[in-house]
PDB file of N, CA, C and O in Angstrom, chain B, residues numbered from 101:
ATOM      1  N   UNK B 101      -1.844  10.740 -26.697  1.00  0.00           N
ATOM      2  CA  UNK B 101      -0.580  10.392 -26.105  1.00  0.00           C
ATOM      3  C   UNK B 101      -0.598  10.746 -24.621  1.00  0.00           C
ATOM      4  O   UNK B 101      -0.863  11.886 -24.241  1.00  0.00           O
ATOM      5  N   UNK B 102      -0.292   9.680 -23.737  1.00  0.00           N
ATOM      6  CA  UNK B 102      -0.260   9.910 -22.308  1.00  0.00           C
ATOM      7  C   UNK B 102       0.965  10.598 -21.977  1.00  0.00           C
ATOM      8  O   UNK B 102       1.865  10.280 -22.755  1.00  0.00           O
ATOM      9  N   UNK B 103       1.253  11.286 -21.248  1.00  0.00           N
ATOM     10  CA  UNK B 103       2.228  11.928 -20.413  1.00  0.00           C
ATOM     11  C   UNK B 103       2.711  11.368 -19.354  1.00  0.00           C
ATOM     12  O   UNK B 103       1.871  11.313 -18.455  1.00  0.00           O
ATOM     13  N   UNK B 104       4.140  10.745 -18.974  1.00  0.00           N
ATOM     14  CA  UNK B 104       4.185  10.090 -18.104  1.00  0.00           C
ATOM     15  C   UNK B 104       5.233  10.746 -17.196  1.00  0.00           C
ATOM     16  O   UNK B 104       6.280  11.246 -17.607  1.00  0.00           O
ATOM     17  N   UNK B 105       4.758  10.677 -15.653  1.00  0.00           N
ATOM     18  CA  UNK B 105       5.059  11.479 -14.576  1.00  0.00           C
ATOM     19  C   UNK B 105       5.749  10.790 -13.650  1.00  0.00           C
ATOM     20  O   UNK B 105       5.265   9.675 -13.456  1.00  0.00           O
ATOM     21  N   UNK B 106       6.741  11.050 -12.980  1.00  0.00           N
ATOM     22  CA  UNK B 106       7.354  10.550 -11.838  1.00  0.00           C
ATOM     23  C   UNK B 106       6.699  10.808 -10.588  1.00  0.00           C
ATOM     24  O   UNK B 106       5.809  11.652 -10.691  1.00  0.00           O
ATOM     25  N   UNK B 107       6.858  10.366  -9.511  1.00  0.00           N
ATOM     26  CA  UNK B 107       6.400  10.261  -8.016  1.00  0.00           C
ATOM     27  C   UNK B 107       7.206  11.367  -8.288  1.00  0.00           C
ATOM     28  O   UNK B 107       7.995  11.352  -9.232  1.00  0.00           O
ATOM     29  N   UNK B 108       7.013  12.797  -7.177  1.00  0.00           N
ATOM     30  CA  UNK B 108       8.036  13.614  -7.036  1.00  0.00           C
ATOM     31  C   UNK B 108       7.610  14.713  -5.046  1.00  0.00           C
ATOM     32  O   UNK B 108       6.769  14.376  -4.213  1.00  0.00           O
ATOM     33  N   UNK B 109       8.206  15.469  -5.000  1.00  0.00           N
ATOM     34  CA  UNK B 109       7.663  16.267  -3.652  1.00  0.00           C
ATOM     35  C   UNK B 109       6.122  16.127  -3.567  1.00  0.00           C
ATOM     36  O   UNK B 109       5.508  15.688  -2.595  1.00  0.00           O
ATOM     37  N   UNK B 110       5.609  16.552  -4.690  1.00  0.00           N
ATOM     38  CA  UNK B 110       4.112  16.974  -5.323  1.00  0.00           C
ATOM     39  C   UNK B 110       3.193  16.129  -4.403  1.00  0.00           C
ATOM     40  O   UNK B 110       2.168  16.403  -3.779  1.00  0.00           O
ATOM     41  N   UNK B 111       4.072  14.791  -4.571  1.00  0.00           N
ATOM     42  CA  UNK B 111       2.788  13.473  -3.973  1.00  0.00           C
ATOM     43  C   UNK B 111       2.866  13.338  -2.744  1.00  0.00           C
ATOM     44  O   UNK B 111       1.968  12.616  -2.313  1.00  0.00           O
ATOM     45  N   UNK B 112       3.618  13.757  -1.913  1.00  0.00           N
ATOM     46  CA  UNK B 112       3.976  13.111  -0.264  1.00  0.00           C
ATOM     47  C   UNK B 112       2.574  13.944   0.324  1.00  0.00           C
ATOM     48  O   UNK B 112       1.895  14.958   0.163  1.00  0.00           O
ATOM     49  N   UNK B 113       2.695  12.790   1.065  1.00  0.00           N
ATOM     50  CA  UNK B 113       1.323  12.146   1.993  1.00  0.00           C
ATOM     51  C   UNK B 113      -0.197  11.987   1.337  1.00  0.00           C
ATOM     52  O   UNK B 113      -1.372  12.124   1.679  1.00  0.00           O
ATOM     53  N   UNK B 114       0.707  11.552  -0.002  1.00  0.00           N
ATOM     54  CA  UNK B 114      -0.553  10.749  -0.818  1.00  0.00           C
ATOM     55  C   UNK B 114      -0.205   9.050  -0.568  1.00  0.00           C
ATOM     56  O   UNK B 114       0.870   8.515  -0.296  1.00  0.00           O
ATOM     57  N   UNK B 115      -1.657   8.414  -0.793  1.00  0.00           N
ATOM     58  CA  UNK B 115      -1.267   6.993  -0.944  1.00  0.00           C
ATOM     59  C   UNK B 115      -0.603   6.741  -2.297  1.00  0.00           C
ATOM     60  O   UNK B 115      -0.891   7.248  -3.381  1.00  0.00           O
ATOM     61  N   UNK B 116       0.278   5.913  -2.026  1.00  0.00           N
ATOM     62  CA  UNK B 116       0.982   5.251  -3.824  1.00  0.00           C
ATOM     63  C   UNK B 116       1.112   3.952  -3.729  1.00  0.00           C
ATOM     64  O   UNK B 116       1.100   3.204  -2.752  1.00  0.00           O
ATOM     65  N   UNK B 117       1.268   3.721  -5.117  1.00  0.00           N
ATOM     66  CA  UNK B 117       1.671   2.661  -5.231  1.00  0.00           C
ATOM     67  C   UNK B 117       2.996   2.731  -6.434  1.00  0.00           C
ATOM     68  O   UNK B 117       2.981   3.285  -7.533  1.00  0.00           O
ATOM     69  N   UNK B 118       4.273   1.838  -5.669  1.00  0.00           N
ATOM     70  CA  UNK B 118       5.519   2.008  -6.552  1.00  0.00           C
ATOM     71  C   UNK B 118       6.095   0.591  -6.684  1.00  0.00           C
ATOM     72  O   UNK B 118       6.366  -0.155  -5.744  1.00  0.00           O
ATOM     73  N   UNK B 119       6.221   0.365  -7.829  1.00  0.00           N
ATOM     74  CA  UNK B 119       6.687  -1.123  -8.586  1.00  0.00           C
ATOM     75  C   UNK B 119       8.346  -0.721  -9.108  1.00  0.00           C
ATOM     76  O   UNK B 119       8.795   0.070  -9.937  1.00  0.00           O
ATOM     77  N   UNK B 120       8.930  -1.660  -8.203  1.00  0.00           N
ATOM     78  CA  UNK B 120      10.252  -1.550  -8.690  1.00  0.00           C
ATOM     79  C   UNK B 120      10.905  -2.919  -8.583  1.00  0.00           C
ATOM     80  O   UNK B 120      10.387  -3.906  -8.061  1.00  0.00           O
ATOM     81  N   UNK B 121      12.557  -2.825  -9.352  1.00  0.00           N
ATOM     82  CA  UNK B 121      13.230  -3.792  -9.246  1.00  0.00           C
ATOM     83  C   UNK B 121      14.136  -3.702  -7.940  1.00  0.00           C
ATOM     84  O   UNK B 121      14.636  -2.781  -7.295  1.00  0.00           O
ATOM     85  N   UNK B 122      14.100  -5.687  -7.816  1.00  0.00           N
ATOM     86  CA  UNK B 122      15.229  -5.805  -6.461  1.00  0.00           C
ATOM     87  C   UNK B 122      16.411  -5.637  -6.628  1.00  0.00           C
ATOM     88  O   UNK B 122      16.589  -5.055  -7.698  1.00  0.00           O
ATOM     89  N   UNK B 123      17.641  -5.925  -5.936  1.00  0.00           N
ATOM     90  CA  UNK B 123      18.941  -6.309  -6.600  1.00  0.00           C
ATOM     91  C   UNK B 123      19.189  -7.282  -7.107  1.00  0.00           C
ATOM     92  O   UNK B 123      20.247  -7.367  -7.729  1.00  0.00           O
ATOM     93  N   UNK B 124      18.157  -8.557  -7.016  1.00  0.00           N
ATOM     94  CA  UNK B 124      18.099  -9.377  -7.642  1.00  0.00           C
ATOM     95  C   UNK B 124      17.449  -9.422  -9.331  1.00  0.00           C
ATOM     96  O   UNK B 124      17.315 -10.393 -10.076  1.00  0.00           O
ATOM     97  N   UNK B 125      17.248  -8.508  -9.473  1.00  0.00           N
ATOM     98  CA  UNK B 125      16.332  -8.369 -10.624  1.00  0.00           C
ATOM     99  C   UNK B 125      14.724  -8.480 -11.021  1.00  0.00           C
ATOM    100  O   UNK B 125      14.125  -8.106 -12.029  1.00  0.00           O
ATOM    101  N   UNK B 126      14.148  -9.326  -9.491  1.00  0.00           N
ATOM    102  CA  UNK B 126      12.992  -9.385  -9.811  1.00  0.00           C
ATOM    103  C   UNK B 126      11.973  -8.187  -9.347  1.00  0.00           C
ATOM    104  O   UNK B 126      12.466  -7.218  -8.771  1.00  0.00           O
ATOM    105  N   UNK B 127      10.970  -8.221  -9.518  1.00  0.00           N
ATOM    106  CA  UNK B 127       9.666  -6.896  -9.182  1.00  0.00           C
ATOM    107  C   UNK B 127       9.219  -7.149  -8.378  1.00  0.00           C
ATOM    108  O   UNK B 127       9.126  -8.289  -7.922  1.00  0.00           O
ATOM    109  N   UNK B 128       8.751  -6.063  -7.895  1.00  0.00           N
ATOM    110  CA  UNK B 128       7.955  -5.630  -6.676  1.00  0.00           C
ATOM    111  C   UNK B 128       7.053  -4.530  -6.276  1.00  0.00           C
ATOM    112  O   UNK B 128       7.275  -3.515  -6.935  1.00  0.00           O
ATOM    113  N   UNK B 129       5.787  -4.366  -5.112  1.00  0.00           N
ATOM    114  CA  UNK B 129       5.099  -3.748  -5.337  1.00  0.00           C
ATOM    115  C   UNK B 129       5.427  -2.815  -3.453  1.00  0.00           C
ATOM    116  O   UNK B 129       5.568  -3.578  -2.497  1.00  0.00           O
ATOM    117  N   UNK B 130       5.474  -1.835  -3.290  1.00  0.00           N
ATOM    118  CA  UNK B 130       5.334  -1.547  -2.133  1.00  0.00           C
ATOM    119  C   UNK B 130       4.054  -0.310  -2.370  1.00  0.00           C
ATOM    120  O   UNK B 130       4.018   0.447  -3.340  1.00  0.00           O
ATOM    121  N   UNK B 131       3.089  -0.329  -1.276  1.00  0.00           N
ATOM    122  CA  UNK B 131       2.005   0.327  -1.260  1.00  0.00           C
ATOM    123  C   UNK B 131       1.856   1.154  -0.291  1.00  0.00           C
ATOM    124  O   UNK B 131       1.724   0.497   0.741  1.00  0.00           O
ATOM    125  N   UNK B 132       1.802   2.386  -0.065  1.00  0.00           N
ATOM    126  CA  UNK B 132       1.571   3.363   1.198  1.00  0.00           C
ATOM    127  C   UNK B 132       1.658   4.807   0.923  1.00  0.00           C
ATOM    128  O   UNK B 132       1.584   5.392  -0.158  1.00  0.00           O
ATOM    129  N   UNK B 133       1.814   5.225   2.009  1.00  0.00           N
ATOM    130  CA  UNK B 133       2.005   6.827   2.018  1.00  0.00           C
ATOM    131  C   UNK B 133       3.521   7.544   1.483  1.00  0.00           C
ATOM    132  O   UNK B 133       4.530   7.344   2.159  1.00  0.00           O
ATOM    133  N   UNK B 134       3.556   8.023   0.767  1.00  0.00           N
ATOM    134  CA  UNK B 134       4.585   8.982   0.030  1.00  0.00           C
ATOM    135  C   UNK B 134       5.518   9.524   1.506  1.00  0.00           C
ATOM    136  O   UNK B 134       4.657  10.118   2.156  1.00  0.00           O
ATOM    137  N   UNK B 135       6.382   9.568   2.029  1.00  0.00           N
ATOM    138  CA  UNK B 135       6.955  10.672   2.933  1.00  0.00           C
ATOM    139  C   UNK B 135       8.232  11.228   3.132  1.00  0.00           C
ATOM    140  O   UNK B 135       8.717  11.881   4.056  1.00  0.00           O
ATOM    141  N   UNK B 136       8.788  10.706   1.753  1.00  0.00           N
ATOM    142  CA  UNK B 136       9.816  11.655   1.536  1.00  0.00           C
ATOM    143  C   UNK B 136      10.134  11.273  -0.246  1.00  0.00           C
ATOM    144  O   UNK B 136       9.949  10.202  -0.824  1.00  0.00           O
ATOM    145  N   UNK B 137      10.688  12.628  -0.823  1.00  0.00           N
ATOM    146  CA  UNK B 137      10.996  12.011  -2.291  1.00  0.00           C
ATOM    147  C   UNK B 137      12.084  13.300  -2.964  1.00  0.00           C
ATOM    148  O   UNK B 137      11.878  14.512  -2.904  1.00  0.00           O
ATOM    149  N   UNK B 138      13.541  12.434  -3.745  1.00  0.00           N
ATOM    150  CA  UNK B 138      13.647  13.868  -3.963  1.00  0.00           C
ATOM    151  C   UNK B 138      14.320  13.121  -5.599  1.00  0.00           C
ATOM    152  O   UNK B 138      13.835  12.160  -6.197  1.00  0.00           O
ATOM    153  N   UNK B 139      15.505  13.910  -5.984  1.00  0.00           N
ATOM    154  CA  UNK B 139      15.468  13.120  -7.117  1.00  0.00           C
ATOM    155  C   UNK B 139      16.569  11.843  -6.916  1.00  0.00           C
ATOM    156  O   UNK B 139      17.109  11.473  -7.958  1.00  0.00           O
ATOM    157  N   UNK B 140      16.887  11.252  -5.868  1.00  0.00           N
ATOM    158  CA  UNK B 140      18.070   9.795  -5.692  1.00  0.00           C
ATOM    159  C   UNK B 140      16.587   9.179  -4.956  1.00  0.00           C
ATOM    160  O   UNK B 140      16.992   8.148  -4.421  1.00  0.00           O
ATOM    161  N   UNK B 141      15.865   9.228  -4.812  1.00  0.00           N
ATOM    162  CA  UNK B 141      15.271   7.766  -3.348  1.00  0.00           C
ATOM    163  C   UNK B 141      13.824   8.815  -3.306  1.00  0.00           C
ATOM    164  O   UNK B 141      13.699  10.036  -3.406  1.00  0.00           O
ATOM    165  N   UNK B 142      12.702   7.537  -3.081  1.00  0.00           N
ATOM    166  CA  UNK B 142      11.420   8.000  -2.498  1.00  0.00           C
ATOM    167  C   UNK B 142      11.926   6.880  -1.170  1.00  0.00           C
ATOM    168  O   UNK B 142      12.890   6.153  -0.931  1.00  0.00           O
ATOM    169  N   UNK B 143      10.444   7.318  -0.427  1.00  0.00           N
ATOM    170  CA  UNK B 143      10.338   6.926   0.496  1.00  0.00           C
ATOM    171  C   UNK B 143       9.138   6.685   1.118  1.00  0.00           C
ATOM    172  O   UNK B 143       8.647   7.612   1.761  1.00  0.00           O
ATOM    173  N   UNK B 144       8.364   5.265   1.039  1.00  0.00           N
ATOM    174  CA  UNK B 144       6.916   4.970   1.657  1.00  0.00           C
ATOM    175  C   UNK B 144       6.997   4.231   2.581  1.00  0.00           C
ATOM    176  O   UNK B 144       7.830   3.335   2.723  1.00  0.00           O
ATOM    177  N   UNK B 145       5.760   4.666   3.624  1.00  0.00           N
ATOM    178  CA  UNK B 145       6.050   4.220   4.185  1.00  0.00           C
ATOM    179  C   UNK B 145       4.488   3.010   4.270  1.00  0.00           C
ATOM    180  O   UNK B 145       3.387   3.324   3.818  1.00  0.00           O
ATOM    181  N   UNK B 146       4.809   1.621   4.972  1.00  0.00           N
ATOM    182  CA  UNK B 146       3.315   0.919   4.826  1.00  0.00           C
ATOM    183  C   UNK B 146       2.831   0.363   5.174  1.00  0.00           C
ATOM    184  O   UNK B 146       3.560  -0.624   5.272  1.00  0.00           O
ATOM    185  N   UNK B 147       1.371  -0.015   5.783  1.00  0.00           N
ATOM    186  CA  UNK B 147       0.440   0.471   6.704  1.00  0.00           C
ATOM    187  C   UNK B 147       1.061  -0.827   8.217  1.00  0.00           C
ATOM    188  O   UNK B 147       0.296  -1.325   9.043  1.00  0.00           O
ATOM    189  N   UNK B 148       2.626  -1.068   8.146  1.00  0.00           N
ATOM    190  CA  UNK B 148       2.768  -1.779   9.127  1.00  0.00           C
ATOM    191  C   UNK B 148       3.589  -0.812  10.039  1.00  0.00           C
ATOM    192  O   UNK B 148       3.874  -0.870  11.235  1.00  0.00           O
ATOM    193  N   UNK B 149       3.937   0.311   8.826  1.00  0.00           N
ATOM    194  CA  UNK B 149       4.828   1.570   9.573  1.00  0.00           C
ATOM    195  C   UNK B 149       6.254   1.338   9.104  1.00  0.00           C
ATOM    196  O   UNK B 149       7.104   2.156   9.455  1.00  0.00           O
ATOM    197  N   UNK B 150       6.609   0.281   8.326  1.00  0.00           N
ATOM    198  CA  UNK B 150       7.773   0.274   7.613  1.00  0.00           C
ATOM    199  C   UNK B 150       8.235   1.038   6.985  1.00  0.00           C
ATOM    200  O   UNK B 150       7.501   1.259   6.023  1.00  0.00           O
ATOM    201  N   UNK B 151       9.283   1.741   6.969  1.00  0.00           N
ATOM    202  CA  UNK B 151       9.498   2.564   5.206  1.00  0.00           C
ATOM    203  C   UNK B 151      10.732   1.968   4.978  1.00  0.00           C
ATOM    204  O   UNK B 151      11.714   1.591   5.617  1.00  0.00           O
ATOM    205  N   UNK B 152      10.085   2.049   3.150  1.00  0.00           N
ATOM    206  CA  UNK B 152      11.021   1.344   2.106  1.00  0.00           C
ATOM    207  C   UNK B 152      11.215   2.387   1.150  1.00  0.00           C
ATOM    208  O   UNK B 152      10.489   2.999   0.366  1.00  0.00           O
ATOM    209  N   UNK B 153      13.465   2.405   1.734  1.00  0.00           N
ATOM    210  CA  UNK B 153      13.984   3.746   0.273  1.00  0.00           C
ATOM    211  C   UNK B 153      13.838   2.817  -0.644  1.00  0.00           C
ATOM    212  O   UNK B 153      14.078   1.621  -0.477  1.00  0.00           O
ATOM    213  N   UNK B 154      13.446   3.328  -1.631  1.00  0.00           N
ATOM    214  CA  UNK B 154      13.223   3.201  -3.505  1.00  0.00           C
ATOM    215  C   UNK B 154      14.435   4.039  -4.130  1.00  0.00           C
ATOM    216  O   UNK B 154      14.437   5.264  -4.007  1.00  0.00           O
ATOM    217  N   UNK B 155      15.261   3.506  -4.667  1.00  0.00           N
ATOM    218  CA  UNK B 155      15.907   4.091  -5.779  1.00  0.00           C
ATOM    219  C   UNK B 155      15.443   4.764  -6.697  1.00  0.00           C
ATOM    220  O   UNK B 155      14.905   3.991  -7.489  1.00  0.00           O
ATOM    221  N   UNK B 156      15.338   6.016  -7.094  1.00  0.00           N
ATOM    222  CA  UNK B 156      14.523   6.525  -8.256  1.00  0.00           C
ATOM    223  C   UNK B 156      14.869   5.460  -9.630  1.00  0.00           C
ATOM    224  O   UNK B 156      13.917   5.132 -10.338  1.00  0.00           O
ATOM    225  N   UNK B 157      16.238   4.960  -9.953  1.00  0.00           N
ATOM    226  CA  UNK B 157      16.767   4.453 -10.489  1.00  0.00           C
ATOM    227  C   UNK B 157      15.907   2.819 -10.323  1.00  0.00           C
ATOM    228  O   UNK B 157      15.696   2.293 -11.416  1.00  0.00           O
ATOM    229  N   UNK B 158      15.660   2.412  -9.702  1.00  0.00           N
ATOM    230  CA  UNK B 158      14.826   1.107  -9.696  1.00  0.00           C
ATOM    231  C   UNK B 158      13.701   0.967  -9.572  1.00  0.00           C
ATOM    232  O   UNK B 158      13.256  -0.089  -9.123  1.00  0.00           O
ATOM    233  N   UNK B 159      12.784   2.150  -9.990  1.00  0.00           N
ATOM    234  CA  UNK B 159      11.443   2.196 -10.132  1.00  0.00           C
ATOM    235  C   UNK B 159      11.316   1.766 -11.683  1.00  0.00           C
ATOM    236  O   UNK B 159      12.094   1.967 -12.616  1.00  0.00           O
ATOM    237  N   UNK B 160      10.119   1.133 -11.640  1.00  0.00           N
ATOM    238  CA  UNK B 160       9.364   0.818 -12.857  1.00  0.00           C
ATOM    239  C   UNK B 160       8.324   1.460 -13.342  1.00  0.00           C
ATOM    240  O   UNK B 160       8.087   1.799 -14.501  1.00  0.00           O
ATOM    241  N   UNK B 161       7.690   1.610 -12.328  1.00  0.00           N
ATOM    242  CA  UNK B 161       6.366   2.797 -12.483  1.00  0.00           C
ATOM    243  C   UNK B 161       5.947   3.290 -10.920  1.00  0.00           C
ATOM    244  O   UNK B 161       6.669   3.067  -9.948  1.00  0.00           O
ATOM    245  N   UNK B 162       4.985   3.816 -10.869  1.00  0.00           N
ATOM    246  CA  UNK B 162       4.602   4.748  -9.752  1.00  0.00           C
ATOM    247  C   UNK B 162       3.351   5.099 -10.126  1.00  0.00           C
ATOM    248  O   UNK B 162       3.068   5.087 -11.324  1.00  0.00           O
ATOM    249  N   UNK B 163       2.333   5.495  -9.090  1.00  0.00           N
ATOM    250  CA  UNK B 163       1.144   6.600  -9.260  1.00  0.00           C
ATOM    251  C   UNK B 163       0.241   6.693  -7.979  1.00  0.00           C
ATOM    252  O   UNK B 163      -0.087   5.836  -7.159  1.00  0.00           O
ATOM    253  N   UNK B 164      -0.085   8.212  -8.105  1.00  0.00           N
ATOM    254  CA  UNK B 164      -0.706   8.391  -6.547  1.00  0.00           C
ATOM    255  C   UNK B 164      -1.904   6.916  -7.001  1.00  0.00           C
ATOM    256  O   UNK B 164      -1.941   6.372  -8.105  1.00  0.00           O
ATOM    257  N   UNK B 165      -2.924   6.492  -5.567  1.00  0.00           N
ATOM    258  CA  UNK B 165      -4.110   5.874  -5.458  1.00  0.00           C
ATOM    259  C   UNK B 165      -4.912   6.475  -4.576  1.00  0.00           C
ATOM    260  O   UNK B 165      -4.562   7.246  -3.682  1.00  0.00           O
ATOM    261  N   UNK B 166      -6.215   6.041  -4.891  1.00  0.00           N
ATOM    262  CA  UNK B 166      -7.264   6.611  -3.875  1.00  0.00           C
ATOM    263  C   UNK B 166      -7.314   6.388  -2.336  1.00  0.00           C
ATOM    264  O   UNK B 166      -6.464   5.528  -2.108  1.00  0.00           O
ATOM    265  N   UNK B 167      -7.711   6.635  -1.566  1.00  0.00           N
ATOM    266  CA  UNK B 167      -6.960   6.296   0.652  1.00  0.00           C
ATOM    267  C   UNK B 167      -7.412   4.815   0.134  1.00  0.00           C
ATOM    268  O   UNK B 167      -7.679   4.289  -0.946  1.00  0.00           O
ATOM    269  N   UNK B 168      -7.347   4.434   1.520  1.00  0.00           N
ATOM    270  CA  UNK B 168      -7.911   2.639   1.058  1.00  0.00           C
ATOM    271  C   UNK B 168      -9.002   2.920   1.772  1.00  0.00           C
ATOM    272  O   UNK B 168      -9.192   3.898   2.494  1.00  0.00           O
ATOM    273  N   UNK B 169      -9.841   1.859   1.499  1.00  0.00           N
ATOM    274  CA  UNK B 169     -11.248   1.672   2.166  1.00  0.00           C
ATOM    275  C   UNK B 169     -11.268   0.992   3.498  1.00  0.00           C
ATOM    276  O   UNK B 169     -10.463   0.155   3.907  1.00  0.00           O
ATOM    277  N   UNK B 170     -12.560   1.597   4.253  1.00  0.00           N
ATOM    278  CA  UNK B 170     -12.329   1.222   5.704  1.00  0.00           C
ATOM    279  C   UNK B 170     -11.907  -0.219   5.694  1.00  0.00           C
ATOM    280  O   UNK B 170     -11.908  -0.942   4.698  1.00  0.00           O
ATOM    281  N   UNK B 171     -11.664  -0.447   6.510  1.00  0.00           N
ATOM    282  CA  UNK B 171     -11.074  -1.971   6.978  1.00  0.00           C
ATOM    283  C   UNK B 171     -12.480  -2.568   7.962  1.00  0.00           C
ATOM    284  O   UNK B 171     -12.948  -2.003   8.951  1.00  0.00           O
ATOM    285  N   UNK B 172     -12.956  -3.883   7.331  1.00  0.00           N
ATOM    286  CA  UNK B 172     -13.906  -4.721   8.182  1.00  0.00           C
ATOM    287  C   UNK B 172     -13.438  -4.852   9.576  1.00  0.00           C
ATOM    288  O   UNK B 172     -12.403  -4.846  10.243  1.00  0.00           O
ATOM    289  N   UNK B 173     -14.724  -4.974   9.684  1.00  0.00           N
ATOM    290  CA  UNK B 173     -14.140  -5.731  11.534  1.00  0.00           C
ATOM    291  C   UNK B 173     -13.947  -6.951  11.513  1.00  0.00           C
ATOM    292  O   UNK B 173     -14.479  -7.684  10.679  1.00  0.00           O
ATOM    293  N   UNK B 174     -13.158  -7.356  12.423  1.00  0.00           N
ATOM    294  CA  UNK B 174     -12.708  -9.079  12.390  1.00  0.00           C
ATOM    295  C   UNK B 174     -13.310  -9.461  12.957  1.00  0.00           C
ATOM    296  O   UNK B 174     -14.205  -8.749  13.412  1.00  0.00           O
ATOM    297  N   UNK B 175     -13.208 -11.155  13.398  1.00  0.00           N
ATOM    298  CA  UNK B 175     -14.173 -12.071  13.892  1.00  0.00           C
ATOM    299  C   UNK B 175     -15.234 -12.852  13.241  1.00  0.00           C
ATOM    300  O   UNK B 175     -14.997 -13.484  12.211  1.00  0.00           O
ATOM    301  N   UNK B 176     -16.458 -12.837  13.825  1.00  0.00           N
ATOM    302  CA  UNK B 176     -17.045 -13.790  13.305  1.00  0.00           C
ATOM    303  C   UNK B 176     -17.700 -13.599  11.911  1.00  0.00           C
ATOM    304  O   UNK B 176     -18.333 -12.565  11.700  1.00  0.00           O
ATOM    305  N   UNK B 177     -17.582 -14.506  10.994  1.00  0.00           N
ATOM    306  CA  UNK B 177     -17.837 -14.690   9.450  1.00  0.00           C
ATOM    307  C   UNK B 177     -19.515 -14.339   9.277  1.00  0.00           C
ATOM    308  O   UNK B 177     -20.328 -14.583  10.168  1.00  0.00           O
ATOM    309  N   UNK B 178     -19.734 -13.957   8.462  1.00  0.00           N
ATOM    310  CA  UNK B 178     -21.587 -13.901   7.935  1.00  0.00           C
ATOM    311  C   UNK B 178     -21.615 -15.276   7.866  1.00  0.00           C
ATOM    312  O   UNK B 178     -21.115 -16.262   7.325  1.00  0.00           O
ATOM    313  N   UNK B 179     -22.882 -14.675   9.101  1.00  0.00           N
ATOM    314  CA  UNK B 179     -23.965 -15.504   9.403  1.00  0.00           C
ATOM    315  C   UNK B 179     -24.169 -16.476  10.429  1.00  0.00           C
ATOM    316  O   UNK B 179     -25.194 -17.070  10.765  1.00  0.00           O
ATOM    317  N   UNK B 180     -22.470 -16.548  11.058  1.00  0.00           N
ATOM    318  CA  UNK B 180     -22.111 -16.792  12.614  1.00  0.00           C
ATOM    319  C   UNK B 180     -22.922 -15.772  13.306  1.00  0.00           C
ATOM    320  O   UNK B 180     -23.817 -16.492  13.748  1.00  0.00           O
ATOM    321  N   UNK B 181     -23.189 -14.654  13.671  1.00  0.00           N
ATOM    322  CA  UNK B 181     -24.117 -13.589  14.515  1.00  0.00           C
ATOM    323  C   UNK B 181     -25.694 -14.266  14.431  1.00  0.00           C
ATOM    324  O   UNK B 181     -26.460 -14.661  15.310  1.00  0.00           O
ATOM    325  N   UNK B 182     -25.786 -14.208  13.071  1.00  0.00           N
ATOM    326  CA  UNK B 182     -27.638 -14.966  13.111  1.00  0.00           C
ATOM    327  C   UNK B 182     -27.536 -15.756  13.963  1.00  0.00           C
ATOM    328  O   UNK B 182     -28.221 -15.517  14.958  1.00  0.00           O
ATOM    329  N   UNK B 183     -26.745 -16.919  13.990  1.00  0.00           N
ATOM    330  CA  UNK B 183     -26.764 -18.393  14.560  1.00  0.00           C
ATOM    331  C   UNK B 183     -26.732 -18.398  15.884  1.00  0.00           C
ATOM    332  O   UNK B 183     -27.382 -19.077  16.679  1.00  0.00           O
ATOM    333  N   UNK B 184     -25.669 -17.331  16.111  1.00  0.00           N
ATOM    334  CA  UNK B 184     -25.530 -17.334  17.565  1.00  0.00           C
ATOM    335  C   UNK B 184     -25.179 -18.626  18.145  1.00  0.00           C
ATOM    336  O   UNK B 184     -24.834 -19.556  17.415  1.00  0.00           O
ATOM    337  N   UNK B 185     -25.259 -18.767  19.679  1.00  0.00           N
ATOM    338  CA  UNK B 185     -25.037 -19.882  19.907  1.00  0.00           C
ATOM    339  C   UNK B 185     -25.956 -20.293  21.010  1.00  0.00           C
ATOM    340  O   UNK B 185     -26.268 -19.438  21.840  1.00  0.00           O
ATOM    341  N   UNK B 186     -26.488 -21.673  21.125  1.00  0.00           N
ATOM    342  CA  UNK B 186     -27.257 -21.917  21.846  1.00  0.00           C
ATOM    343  C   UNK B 186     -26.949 -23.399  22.120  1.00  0.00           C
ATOM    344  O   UNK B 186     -26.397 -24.354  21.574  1.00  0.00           O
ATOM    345  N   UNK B 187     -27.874 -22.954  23.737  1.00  0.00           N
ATOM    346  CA  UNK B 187     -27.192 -24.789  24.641  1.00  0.00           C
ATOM    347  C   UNK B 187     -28.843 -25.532  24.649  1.00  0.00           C
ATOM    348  O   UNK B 187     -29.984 -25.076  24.572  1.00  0.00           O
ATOM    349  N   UNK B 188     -28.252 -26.895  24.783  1.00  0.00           N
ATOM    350  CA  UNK B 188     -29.421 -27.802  24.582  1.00  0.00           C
ATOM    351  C   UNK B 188     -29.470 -28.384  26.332  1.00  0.00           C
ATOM    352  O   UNK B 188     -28.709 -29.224  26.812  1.00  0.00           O
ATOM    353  N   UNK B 189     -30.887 -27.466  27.245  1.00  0.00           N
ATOM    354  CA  UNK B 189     -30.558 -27.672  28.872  1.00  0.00           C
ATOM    355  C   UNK B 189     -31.504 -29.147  28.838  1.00  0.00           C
ATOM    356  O   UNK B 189     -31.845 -29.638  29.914  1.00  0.00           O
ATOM    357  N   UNK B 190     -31.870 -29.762  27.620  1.00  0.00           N
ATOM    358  CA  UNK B 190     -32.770 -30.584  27.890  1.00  0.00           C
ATOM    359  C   UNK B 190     -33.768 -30.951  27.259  1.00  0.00           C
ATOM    360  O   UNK B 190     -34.528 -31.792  27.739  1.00  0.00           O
TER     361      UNK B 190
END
């Protein structure tokens, strides 16, 4: 039998992930850092710097996650670098 745990103080400035309902009724996922939580409202914030209060009351589930993984560099796609670019002088 699993034990099931709420987001609580415990987790802030862990990454989470928290699935809750809108006022509309439908679901949702917000993903980030824990930085405030008590027992009315968490609070994440995510990785655009937004924070979104959560109703404790309109959560569905919750649980810390692992950091995220580095982020690629942008630009050119594999195998654009091999190709490089070259001019035809003739």
């Amino acid at each position: 039998m699993t034990v099931r745990r709420r987001l609580g103080p415990e987790d802030l400035g862990k990454r989470v992930v928290v699935r809750h309902r809108l006022p509309d009724g439908r679901g949702t996922d917000v993903l980030g850092e824990l930085i405030a939580a008590d027992e009315d409202v968490l609070v994440v914030r995510d990785r655009h710097g937004t924070d979104h209060r959560i109703a404790q009351t309109a959560i569905i589930a919750g649980k810390p996650i692992p950091p995220a993984p580095p982020r690629r560099a942008s630009g050119l796609n594999k195998g654009e670098e091999e190709r490089g670019t070259q001019t035809d002088d003739g």
